[in-house]
C-alpha atoms as one frame of an Amber mdcrd trajectory, in Angstrom:
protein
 -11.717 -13.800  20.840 -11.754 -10.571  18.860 -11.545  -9.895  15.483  -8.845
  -7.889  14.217  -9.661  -4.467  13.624  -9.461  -3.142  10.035  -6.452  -1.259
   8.940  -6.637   1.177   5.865  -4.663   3.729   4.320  -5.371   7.393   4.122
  -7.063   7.232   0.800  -9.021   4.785   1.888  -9.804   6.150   4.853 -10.948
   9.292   3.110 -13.156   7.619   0.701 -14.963   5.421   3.513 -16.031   8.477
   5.364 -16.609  10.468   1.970 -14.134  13.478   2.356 -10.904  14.347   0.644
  -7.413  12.607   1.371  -6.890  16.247   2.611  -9.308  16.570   5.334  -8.020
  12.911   6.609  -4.523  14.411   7.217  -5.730  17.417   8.497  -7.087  14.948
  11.301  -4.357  13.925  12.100  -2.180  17.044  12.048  -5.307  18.329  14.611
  -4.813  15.590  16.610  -8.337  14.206  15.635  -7.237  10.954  14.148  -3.890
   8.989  15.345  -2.119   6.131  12.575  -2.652   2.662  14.022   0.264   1.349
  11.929   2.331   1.745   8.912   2.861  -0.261   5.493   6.339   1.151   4.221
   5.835   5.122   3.976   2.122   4.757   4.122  -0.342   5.392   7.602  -2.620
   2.944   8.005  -6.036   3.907  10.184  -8.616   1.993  11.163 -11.750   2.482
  10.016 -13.349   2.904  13.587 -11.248   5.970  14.542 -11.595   7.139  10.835
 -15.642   6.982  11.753 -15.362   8.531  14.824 -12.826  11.031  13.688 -15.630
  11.899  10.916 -18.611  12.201  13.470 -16.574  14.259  15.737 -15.943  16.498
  12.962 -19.903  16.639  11.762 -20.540  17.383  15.657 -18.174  20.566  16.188
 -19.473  22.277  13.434 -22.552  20.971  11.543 -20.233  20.169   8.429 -17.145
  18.217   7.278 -13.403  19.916   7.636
């Protein structure tokens, strides 16, 4: 039995992986980081693919987008 995984919004998201709300949806625009859900109007991520979006980013080019 798994636990479910944790769902956050784009703020949040941002804030977990210390970068600006900007930088979160320009993961997403790149392709980078895919919604797992929505709460009304708002994207909600989970936090692993928000990590690995992050490390991903760190790896291509030594610094945050």
């Amino acid at each position: 039995m798994s636990a479910e995984p944790t769902l956050v919004t784009g703020a949040t998201a941002a804030k977990e992986a210390g970068v600006a709300p900007a930088t979160v949806r320009k993961w997403v625009q790149l392709g980078r980081l895919t919604a797992a859900g929505r709460q009304g109007r708002t994207h909600l991520f989970r936090l692993e693919d928000v990590f690995a979006a992050e490390r991903a980013a760190r790896g291509r080019s030594g610094r945050r987008d």
